[in-house]
Structure formats: C-alpha cells, structure tokens
C-alpha positions as CSV (number, residue, x, y, z in Angstrom):
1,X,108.1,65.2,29.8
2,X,109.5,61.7,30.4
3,X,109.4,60.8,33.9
4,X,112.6,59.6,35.9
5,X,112.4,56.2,38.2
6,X,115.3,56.4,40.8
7,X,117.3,53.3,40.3
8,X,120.9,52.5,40.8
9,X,123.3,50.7,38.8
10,X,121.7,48.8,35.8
11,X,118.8,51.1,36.5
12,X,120.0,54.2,36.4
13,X,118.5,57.0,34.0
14,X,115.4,54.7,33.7
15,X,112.5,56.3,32.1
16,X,108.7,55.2,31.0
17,X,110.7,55.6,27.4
18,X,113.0,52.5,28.3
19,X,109.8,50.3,29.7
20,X,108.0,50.9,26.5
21,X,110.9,49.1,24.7
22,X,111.5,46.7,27.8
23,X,107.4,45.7,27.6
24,X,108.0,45.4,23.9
25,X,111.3,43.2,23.9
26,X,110.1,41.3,26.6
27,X,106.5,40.1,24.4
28,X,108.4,39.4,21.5
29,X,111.2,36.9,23.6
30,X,108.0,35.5,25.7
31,X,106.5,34.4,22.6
32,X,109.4,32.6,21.0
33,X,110.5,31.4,24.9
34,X,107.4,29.3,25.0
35,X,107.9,26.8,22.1
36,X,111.5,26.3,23.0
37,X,111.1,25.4,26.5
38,X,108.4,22.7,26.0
39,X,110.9,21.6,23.5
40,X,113.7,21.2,25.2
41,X,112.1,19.7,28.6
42,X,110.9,16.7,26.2
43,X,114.2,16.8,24.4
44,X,115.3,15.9,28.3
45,X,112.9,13.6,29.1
46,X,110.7,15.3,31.0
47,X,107.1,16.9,30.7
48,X,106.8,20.2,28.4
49,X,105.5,21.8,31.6
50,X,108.8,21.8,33.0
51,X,110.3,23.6,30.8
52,X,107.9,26.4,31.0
53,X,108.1,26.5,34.7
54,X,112.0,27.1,33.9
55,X,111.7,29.6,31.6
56,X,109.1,31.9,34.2
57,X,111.5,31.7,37.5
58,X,115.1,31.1,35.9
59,X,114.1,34.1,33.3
60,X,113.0,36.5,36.1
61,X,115.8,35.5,38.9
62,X,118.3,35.7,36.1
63,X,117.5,39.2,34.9
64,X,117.1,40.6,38.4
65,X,120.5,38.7,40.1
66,X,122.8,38.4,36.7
67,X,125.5,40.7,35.5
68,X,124.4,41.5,32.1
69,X,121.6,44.1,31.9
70,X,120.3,42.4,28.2
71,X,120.5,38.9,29.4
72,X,117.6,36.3,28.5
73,X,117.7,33.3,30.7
74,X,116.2,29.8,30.2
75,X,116.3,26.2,29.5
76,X,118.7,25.7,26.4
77,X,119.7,22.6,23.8
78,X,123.6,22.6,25.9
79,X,121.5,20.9,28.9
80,X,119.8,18.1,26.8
81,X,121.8,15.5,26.6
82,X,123.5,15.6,30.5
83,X,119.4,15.9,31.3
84,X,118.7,13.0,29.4
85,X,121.0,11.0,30.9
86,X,120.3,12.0,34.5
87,X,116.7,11.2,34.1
88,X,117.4,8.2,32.1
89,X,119.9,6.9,34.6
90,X,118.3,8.4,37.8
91,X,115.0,9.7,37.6
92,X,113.4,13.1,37.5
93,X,113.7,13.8,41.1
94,X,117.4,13.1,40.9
95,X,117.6,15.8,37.8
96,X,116.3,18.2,40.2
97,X,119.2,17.2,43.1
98,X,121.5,17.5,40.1
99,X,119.8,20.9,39.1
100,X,120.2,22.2,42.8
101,X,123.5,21.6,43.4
102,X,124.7,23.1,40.3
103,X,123.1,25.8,41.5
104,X,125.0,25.8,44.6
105,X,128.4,25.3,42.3
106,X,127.5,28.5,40.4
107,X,126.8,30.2,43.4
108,X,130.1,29.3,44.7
109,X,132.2,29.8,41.5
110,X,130.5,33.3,41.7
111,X,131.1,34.6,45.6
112,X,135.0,33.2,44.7
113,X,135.1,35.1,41.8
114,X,135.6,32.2,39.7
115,X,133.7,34.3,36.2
116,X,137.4,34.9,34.5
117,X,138.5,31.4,35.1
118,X,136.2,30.2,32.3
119,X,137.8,31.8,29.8
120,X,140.8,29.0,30.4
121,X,138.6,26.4,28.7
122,X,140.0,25.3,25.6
123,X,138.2,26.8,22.4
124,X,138.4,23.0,20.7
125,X,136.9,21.7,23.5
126,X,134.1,23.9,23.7
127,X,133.7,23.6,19.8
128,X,133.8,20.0,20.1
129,X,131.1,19.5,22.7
130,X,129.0,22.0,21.5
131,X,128.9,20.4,18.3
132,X,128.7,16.7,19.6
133,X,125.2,18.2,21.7
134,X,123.6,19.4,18.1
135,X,124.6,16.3,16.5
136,X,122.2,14.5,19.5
137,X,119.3,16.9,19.3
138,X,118.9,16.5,16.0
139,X,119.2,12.9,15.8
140,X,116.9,12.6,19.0
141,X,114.4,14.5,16.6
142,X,113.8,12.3,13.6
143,X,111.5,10.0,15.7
144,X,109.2,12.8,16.2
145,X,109.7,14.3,12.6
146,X,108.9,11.1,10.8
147,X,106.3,9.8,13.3
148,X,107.6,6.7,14.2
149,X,105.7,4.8,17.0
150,X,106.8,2.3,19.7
151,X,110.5,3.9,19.8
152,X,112.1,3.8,23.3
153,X,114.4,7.0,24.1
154,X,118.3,5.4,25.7
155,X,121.3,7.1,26.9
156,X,123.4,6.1,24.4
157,X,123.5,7.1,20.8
158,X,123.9,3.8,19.0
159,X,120.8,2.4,20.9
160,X,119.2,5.3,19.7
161,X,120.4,4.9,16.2
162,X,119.1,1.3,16.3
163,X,115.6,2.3,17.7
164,X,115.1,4.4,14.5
165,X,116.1,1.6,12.4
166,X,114.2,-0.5,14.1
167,X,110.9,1.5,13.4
168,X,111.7,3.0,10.0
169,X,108.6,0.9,9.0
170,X,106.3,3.1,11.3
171,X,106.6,6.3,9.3
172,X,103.5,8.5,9.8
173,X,103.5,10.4,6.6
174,X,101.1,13.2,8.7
175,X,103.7,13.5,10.7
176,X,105.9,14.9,8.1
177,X,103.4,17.0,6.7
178,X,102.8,18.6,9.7
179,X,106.9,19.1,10.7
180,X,107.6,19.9,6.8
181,X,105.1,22.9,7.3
182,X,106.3,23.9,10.6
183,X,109.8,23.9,9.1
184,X,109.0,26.2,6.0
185,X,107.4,28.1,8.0
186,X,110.8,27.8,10.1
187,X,113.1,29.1,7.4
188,X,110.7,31.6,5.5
189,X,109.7,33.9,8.5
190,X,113.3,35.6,8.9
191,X,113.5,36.1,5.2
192,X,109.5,38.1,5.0
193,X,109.0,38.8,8.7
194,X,112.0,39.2,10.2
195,X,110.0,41.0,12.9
196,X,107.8,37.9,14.2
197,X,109.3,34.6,15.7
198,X,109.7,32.2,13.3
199,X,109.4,29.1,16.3
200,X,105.6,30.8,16.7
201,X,104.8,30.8,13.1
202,X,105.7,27.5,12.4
203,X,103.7,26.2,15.6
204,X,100.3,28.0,15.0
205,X,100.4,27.0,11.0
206,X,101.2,23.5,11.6
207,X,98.9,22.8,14.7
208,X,96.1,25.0,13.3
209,X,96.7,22.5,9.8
210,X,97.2,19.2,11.2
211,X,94.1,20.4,13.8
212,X,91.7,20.8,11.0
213,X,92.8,18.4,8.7
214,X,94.3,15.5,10.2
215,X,93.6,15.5,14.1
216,X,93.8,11.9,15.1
217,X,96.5,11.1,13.2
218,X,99.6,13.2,14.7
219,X,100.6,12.4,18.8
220,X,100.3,15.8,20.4
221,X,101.6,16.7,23.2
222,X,98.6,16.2,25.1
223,X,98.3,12.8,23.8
224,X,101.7,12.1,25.0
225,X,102.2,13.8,27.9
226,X,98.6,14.7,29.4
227,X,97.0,17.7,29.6
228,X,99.5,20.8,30.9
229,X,98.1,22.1,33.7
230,X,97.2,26.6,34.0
231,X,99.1,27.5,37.4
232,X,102.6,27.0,38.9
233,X,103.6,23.5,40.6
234,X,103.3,24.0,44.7
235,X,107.2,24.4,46.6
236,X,108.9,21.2,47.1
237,X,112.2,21.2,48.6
238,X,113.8,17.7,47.0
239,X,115.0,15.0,49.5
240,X,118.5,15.7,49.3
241,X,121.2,13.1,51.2
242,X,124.6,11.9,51.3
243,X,124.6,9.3,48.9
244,X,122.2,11.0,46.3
245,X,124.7,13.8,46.5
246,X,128.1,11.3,46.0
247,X,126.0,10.0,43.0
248,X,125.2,13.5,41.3
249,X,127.8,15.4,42.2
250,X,129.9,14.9,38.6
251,X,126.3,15.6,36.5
252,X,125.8,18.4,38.8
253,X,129.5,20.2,38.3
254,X,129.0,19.3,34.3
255,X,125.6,20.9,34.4
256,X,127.5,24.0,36.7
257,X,130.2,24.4,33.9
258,X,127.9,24.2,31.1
259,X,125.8,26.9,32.5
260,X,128.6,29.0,33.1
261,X,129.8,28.9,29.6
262,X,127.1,29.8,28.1
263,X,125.8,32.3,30.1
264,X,128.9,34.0,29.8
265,X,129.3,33.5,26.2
266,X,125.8,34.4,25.9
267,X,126.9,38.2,27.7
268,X,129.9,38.5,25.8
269,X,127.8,37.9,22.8
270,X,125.1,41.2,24.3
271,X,128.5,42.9,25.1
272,X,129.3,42.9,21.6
273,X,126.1,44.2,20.6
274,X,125.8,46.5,22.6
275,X,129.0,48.3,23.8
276,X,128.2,47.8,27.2
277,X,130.3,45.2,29.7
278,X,128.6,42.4,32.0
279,X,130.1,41.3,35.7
280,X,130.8,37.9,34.7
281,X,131.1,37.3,38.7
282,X,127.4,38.2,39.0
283,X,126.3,36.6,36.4
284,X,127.4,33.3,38.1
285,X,125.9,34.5,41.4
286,X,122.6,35.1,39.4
287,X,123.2,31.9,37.5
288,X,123.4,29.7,41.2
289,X,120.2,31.9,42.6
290,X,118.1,30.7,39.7
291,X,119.1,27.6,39.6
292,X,118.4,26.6,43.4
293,X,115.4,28.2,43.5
294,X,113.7,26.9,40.3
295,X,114.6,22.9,41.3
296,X,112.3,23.9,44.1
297,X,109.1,24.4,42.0
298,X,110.0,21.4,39.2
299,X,111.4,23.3,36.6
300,X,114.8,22.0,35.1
301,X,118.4,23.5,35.1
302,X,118.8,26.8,33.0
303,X,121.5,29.1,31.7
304,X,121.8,32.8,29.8
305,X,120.0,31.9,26.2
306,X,122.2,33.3,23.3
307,X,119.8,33.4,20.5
308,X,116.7,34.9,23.4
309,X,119.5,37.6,24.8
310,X,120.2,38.4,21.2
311,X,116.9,38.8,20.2
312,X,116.2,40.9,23.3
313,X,118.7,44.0,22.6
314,X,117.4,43.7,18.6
315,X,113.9,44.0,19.5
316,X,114.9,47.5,22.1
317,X,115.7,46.1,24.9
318,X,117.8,48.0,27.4
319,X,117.6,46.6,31.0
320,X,116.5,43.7,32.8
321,X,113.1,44.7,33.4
322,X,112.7,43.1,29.5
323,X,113.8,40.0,30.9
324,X,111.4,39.8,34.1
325,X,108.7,40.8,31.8
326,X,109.4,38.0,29.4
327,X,109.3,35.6,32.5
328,X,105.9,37.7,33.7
329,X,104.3,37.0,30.2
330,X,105.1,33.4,30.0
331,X,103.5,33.2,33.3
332,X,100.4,34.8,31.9
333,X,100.3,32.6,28.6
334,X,100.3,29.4,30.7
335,X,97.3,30.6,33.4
336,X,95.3,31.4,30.1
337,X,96.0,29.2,27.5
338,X,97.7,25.8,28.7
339,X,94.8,24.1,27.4
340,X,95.6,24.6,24.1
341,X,99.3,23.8,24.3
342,X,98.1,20.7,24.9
343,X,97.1,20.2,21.0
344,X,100.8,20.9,19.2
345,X,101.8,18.2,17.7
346,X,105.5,16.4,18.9
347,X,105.8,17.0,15.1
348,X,105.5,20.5,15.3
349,X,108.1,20.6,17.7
350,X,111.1,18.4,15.7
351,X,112.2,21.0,13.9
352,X,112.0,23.7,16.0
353,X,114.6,21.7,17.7
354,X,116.5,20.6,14.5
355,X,117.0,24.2,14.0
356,X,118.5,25.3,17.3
357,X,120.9,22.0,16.8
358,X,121.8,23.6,13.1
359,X,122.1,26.6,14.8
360,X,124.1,26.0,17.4
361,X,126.6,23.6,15.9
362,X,129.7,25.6,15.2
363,X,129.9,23.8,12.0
364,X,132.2,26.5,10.4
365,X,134.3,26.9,13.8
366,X,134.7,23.1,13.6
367,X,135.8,22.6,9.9
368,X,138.3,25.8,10.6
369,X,140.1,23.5,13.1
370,X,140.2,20.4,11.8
371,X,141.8,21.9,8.6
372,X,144.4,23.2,10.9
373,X,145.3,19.6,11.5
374,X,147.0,20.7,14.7
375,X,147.1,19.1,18.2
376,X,143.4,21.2,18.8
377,X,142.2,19.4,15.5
378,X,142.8,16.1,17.8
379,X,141.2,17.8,20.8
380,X,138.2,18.5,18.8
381,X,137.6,15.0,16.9
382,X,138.1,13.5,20.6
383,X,135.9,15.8,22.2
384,X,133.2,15.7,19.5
385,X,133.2,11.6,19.5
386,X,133.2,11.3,23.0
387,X,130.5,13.6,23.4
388,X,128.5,11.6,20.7
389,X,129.2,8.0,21.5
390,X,129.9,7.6,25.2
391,X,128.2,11.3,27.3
392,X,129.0,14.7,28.0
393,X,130.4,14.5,31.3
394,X,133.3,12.2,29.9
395,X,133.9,14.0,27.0
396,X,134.5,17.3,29.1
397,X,136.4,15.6,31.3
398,X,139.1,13.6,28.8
399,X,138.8,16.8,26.5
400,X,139.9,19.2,29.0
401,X,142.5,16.5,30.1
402,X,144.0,16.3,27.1
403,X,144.0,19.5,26.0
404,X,146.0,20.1,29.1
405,X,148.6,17.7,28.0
406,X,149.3,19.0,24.8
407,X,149.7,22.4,26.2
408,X,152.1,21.2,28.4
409,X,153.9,19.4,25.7
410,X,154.2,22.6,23.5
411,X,155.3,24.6,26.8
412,X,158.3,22.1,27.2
413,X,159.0,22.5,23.6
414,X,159.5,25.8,23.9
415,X,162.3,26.0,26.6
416,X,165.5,26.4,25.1
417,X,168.4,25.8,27.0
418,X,171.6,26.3,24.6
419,X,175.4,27.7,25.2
420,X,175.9,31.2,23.8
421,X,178.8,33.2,23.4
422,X,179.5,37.2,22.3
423,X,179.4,37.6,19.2
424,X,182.4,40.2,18.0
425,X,181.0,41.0,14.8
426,X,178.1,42.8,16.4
427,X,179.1,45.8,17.9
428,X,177.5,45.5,21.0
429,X,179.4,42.3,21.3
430,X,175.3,40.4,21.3
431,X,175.3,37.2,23.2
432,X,174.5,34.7,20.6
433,X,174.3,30.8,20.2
434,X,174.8,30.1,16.6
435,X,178.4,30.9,17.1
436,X,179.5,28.6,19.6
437,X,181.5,25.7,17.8
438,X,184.1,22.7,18.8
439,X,186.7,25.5,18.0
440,X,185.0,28.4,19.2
441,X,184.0,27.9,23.4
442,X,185.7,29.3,26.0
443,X,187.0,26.2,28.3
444,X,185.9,27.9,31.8
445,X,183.0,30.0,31.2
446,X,180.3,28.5,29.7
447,X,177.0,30.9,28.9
448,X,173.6,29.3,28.1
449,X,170.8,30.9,27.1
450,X,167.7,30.1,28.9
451,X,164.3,30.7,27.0
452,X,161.0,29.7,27.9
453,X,158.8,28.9,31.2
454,X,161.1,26.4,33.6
455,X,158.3,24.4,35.4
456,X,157.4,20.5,35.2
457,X,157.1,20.3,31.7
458,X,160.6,20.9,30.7
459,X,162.4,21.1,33.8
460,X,164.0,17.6,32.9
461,X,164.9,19.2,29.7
462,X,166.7,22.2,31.5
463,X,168.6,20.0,33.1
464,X,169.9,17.8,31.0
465,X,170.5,20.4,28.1
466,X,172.8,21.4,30.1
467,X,174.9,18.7,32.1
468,X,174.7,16.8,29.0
469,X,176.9,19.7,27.2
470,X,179.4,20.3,30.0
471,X,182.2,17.9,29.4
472,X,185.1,19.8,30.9
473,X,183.5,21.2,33.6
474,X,184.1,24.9,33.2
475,X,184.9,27.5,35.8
476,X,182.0,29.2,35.9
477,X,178.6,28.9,34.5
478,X,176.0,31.6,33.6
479,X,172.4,31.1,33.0
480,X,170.7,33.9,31.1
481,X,167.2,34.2,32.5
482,X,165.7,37.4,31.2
483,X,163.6,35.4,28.5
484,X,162.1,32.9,31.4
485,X,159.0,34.5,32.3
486,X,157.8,31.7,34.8
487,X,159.2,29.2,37.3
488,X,157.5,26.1,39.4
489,X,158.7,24.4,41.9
490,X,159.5,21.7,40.0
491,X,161.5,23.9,37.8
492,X,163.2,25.0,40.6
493,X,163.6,21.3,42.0
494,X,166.0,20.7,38.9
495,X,168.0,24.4,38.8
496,X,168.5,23.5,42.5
497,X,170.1,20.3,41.3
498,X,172.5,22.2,38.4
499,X,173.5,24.4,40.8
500,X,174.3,22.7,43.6
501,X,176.6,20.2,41.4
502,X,178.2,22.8,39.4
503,X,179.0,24.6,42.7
504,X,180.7,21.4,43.7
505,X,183.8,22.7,41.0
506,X,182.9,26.1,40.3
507,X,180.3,28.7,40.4
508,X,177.3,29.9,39.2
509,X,176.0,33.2,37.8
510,X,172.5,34.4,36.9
511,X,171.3,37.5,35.0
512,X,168.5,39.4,34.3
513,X,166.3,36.9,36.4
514,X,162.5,38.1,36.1
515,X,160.6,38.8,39.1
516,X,158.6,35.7,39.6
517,X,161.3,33.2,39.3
518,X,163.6,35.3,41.8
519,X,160.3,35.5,44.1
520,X,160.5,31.6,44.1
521,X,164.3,31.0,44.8
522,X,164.2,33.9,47.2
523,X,161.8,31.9,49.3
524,X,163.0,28.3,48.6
525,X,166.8,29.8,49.3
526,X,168.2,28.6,46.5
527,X,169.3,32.0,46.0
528,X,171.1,32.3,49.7
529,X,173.2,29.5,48.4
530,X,174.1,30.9,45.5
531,X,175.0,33.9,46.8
532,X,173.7,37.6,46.2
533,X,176.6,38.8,44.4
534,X,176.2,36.0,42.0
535,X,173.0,37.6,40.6
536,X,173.5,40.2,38.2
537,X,171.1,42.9,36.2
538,X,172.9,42.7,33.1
539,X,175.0,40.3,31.3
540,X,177.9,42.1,30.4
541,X,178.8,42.6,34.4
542,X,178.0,38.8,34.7
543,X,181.3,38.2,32.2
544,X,183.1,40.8,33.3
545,X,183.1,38.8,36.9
546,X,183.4,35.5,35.6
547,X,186.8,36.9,33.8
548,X,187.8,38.3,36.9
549,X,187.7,34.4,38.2
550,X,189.6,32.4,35.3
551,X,192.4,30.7,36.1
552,X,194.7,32.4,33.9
553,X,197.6,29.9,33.4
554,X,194.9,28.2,31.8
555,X,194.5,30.6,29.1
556,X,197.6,30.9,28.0
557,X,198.2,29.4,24.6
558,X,194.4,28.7,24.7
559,X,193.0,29.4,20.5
560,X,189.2,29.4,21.1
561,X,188.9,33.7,21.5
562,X,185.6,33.4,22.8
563,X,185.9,36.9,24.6
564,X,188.0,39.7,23.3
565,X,190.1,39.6,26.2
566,X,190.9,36.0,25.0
567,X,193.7,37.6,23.3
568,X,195.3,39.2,25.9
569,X,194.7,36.2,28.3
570,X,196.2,33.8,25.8
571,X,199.6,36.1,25.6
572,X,198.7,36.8,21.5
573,X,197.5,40.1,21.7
574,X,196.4,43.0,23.5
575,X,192.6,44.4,24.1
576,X,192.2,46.9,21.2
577,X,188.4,48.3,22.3
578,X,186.7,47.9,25.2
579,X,183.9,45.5,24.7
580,X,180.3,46.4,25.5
581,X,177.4,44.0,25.5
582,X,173.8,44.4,24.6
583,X,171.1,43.1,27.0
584,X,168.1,41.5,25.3
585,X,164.8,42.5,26.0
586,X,163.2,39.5,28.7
C-alpha cells in the first residue's frame, strides 16, 4: 500500500511512488547540470566553480519558491554574454551586485504581479537576441575547440574575431581530437542512448582519452583555472553602495528581464508537456529568492533551464522535490569528486557549449521572419546585429524601442476616419462610405465613419480627416464610434478640438460610443459639453435627430438625395417607405 505525505498545493497526493520518479529525474538532470554549469561560468568569465555553486542553490530555491511544479533552474547560455561583459567591464564582485539586484527586480516584478506583462515583448525581438547570444557562444568557443594559446577574451565581438585570427597559427591539433570526440560523442548518444546525457558521455570519453593518451598536451581546467575546491564557498554579503548600484542598475534590469523570459518560456514549455499550468507570478517571486540568495555564496545569476525542465518531466518527474534533489546531488558530486573535475579538458567543454548555442538559436523562427520581409523582419536583423556587434543591453533596449514604433505606426494606419452616407439599395438603408460622391452628400449633415483606436498615433489623422473634408461647414456632424475600441488622452485632446470648432456653427452627434472612450470623455467633460442628448445608441436615431435640425429652406431644390427624406425635403417627392438602418457590430 503506497503511503500518503500530507502536502498542500504542488504537493498534494504525494506518494513514495512520485519520489521514486522524483529521485530518478532528479540523478539524471544532476548529471547533465554539472557539465553545463562549469561551462557556462567560463563562458562568463568566471571560475567553473561558480557555476556549480549556482546550479546547487538557484536549483533548490527555484524548485521550492517557483510556480511551475517541473521546473529545472540554473545558470543558462541567455546570461553569457551580459556576464561577460559585466566582469569584463567591472569585475566579478560587481557581477554579483548586478546578480543581486536582479534578484531584487524579479522579486519585485513578482509581488506586483508583473508575470503576464512579459508576454508584451515582441516575438522578433526575443528571436533576435536569442539568436545574436548563440551566435557569441559559439564563436567564443572556437578558441577552446581548436586550442589556440595566448588569446585574450574582450567585450566586443570584432576584437574577439581578431584575437582568433590573430592566433590561427597556435592550433593544438590535440585539442581537436579531444573536442571532435566529445562532439561525436555529443550527437551519437540521443540517436543509441537516448536515455543517458549526451553532455556526460562526451566528457568522460574525451577526458578519459585525452587523460591516457595525451595529458600534457590539452589545458584543463585545472590547468587553467586551479584546482576546484569539494565544499561550498563561506556567506559573503557583497559591498553594495550608491554608486555601484547607479553603475549596475541597466545590466542588472537586462539580467532581470532575461531571467524572466526564460523562466517563463521555460514553464510554458513544461505546461505544454504536461497539461498542467504554472503561476507565472511565483515563478518571478521564486526567480528574485534565488537569485539574492545565491550572489551571497559566489555563484552567478540563474533562470528556469528549458532543455534541464524538459528533461526533468521526460525522465518522470512530477514535482519539485526532482528539482531539489538535482540541486542535493550536484552538491554531493562536488564534496566527492571535485578533484577530478579539475582534469576535463576546456576542449571537452567547446562543444558542449557549441551545442546549446545550435540549440538554442531559433534558426528556423528566424529564417520564418525574415522571409516575411515585414516591419518584424527589420526588428529582428536590428535586434540580432546589435546584439552581435555592440551588447545585449542595447540591443534590448533599441529592439524593444523600435518595435514600439512600428506598432504605433500600423495602429495609426489603421484609423479610418471617412464620410459615410445610407446606402438605399441595401434594405436596411447600411451606412456606407463608398457611396458618398461630389454629387451624392448631403450639404448639412455630414456622417463619418470612425474605425480604429483614437490615441497619439493617429489622433492628428482624426483630425484632419476630417476638417480637411468639411468645406461647407454642414449643420450637423456625426461621428460613428462603435468600431473605436480605445481612446487616449491625446485622442481625446484632438476630438475635443473637432468638437469644440464644429460646435462653433453647428452640432455634434455621437453613436454607438464603446465604453472606454465614453469612460474618458465622461471624466475629461468633453461629454458635458456636448451634451447628453447628443449621444445616441444607434445610428438611425442619430439621423433621425439631425433631420429634425436641417434648415429646410435649404433643402429645397437641393439634388444630392442623400437620405430618403431628401425627396420630400427638396419638394420632388414624397417618402414612399419608412427607412430603417442597420447598426454595425463595434
């Protein structure tokens, strides 16, 4: 008989059953967990150690604080190249300021309930910097893959470029023996094993080869970096001040939103998987918690771990006990054999990392866009290039920027502002614009069709679409606003203005104004001025006023029959039907 643990939530139902698979999951995810974080802590720039440090506390404070019950946390490939750069630029104490206060960001973006608000980030721009990142992992690999000595790591990727031309002559063909191996061993495991860790494989085979065969010939990591030590680093809280905080604050919030994305991609992803749905808002609250805390024992910023999580729920995991465990055994690897890690070659590594940069490149999503050859097809190239050739932080920053631009340029391109008159061959008399004509306009009313969100984008437009097409200043003006699902205040800024200089000759009607906009005039009392019998539900009772206040000498003799009553009004003929009008949809 399985026996029952009493926990709530996530926990509920849980049964020696589910731990079996959790212990499971949790040795398999350990194992390929350990590789990768030494990888991508030298990928930053700082000792392999560090990223094993992260992937103990960030993987258990994630999985016991985050909203996802299958989620995998650690260092990633996203972080490298804003870690580079912080340590490159600042220092390693100032990575873990940086680390720390994105912390406190997600923890903030969390208690606010901020989780939903990512979602708003532009796909192109996510493409683009996602892909920009693998282009700079892998290219910040070839050193180590072809063993090239005396190269010096930069910010930028041209000097980086140059270094490897620079020391092209260096090549260490031992060096690419032992990452050719690592990397068949790479690509081979899924297709044989698809069971056992790929990342492991190709580690043990090409350490245990280059080991035996070659051992003073390859840099290791111990060579490199010094020995990694068996136990945890002691608390240290960093010396955190004004200025060091003015200085890291825009690394820190890139680091924040970069964390956020992917976590949350990374749950979606486990969502998908496995019918369940995460609490986006805790997973940013989780997400903060782990990254203050593991700042304070030198381990580097960390985020949900798509292809970890993934391989978590295929391997039976089924709560977040799989991911503490994974931290636990990671903990347990480095107290016992550290030592060893010290002998894997940086060759070894390379294409572990050249892998997660293939991996995670979005090459198809990108090549989809760009053959769109739409405004997001700029948004990528710009966002991708920026990201390559100048950083990360800029290329988020002037990707999200102009993406916001464009939107707002095909917003104001779609308001349509255009004059519209009944159309008698329908009969329900539909208000339509194609038929208004030089010959064909009623002299005193004129209808317009509004279509289309009035706020700063196209407000001008608004405007002058329509003072630009009253030339005889008519009667009475009607705005049809059931198909104007949004208003500003700048939008409103210019209606005020229509308004207020029609009124100074005639009036003004509205119909089928939508809640929102209505909200807005309501409280800027734009719609005191106009007057509450001036707003009507439907259009038809809108005309059937505005007839009631032609001046009828005016009509007589008039030839445009833009109303069926025209012919009555104009002393030609008499109302044969009564005329009823349809009311679009808003």
């Amino acid at each position: 008989m399985q026996q029952k643990w009493s926990f709530s939530g996530r926990y509920s139902g849980y049964t020696m059953q589910s731990f079996q698979k959790d212990l499971l999951s949790g040795l398999v995810v350990a194992v390929i967990a350990i590789p990768l974080g030494m990888a991508f802590a030298i990928a930053s720039g700082v000792k392999p150690e560090y990223g094993i440090y992260t992937t103990i506390i960030a993987g258990i404070l994630i999985a016991l604080f985050g909203g996802s019950r299958f989620q995998i946390g650690g260092p990633t490939g996203a972080f490298i190249p804003v870690l580079f750069g912080i340590v490159m630029t600042y220092g390693y104490d100032s990575l873990l300021i940086a680390g720390f206060l994105a912390g406190i960001i997600l923890l903030l973006m969390g208690i606010f309930k901020l989780g939903s608000l990512i979602k708003f980030i532009p796909k192109p721009v996510t493409i683009g910097f996602t892909s920009g990142i693998a282009v700079i992992i892998f290219v910040g690999q070839i050193a180590n893959f072809l063993g090239l000595t005396g190269v010096e790591k930069h910010e930028t990727f041209f000097s980086n470029l140059r270094e490897l031309g620079i020391h092209i002559n260096t090549i260490n063909l031992y060096s690419i023996l032992t990452a050719v191996i690592c990397l068949i061993a790479l690509l081979l495991t899924p297709k044989f094993f698809s069971k056992v860790p790929g990342p492991l494989i190709g580690l043990l085979l090409s350490t245990l080869v280059a080991s035996l065969f070659f051992p003073t010939h390859v840099a290791t990591i111990g060579s490199t970096f010094g020995d990694i030590p068996s136990t945890l680093p002691q608390f240290r809280f960093p010396e955190i001040t004004i200025a060091r905080i003015q200085q890291l604050i825009v690394p820190a919030f890139v680091i924040a939103i970069l964390g956020s994305i992917e976590s949350l991609l990374s749950a979606v992803v486990a969502d998908g998987m496995t019918k369940s749905k995460h609490n986006s808002n805790r997973e940013l609250l989780g997400q903060g918690i782990a990254n203050m805390i593991v700042p304070l024992f030198g381990g580097i910023p960390a985020t949900g771990a798509i292809a970890r999580t993934a391989t978590n729920i295929k391997n039976g995991g089924v709560s977040p006990f799989a991911g503490i465990i994974h931290g636990v055994i990671v903990l347990l690897i480095l107290v016992l054999f550290a030592p060893y890690a010290s002998q894997i070659p940086l060759a070894s590594m390379a294409p572990i990392l050249m892998v997660v940069a293939w991996n995670m490149s979005e090459r198809h999503g990108f090549y989809q866009l760009l053959k769109t050859k739409t405004a997001d097809s700029l948004v990528l190239v710009v966002t991708f290039l920026l990201t390559v050739f100048v950083n990360l932080t800029v290329a988020v920053e002037i990707g999200l920027l102009l993406a916001a631009i464009l939107f707002v340029k095909r917003m104001s391109e779609s308001m349509v502002t255009i004059k519209a008159l009944p159309n008698e061959n329908h009969k329900r008399d539909k208000i339509e614009s194609q038929i208004v004509t030089a010959i064909h306009d009623c002299p005193q009313i004129s209808i317009y069709n509004v279509e289309g969100p009035l706020f700063f984008g196209a407000a001008q437009t608004f405007e002058q679409s329509i003072m630009n097409t009253i030339n005889l200043k008519p009667k009475v003006l009607l705005l049809r606003m059931g198909k104007v699902p949004y208003m500003d205040t700048t939008g409103e800024s210019y209606l005020s203005s229509v308004v207020k200089d029609f009124s100074k000759h005639g009036i003004v009607l509205i119909s089928g104004i939508n809640s929102q906009p209505k909200s807005l005039l309501n409280k800027t009392g734009l719609s005191d001025f106009i007057g509450a019998r001036q707003f009507f539900e439907h259009s038809g009772d809108a005309i059937d006023f505005a007839l009631e206040q032609l001046e009828k000498d005016k009509c007589l003799g008039c030839k445009h029959f833009a109303f069926r009553e025209c012919a009555v009004l104009s002393g030609t003929n008499e109302i044969k039907e009564e005329r009823k009008i349809e009311v679009p949809t808003p």
